[in-house]
N, C-alpha and C positions, 0 to 999 in steps of 0.2 A: 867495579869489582863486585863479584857476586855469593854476599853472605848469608848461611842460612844456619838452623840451630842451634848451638850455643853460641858462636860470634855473633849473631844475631842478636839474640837474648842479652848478653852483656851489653850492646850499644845499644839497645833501648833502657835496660834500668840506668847507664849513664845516664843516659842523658834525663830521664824522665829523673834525676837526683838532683841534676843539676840544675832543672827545671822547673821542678814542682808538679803543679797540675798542668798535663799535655792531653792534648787530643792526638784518637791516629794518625786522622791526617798530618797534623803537625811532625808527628814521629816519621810518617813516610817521606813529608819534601825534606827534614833536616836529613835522612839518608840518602836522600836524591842530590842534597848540595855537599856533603861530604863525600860522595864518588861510588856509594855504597847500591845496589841494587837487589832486590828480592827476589824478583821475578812479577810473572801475572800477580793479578789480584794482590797488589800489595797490602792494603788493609788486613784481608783476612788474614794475609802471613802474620804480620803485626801481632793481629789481636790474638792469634796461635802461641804465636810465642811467647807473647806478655801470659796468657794461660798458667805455665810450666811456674815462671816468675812470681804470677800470683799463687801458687799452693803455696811457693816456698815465702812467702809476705814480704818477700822485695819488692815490690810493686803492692797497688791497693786498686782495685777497682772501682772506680765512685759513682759512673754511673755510664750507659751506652757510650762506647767508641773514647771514656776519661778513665784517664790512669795518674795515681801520684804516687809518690815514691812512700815505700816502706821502711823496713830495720833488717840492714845490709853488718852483717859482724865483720869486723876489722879486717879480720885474712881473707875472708870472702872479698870483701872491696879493694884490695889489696890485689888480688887475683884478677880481679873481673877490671884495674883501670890498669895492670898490666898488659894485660889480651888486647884492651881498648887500643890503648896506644900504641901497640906493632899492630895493629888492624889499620888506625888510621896514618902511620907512617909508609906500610903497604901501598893505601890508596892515595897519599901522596907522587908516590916514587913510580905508581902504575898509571899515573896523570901525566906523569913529565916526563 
């Protein structure tokens, strides 16, 4: 399944919340083993997207290609592990 822009963006500040400190790569195989795809160059998309996330300080950038989670307000997290979860029930059901 192939996600880009805000679907995107929400499944990496998940997971980088649920994670702590992640590398991109890290970020690119957990979307390669959840069924998710970016396209070419997946790093850059990655670190693209995390961009957008870091203005808004949901994400932290610590240092080349390292990301940890930021301060996500309630309704925003609320929103963002709604989206998550029909994203990865999608890529369930597009699996089987």
């Amino acid at each position: 399944m192939l996600v880009r822009g805000l679907d995107l963006r929400y499944l990496l500040t998940t997971y980088i919340h649920e994670r702590g400190l992640v590398t991109v790569d890290e970020l690119v195989d957990w979307l390669d083993c959840q069924g998710f795809e970016v396209g070419d160059r997946a790093s850059k998309v990655v670190s693209d997207a995390l961009r957008w996330e870091c203005a808004r300080d949901r994400v932290i950038r610590v240092g080349r290609g390292r990301y940890r989670q930021g301060y996500v307000p309630r309704a925003t997290a609320y929103r963002i592990d709604l989206r998550v979860w029909e994203l990865q029930q999608a890529a369930r059901h597009g699996a089987a």
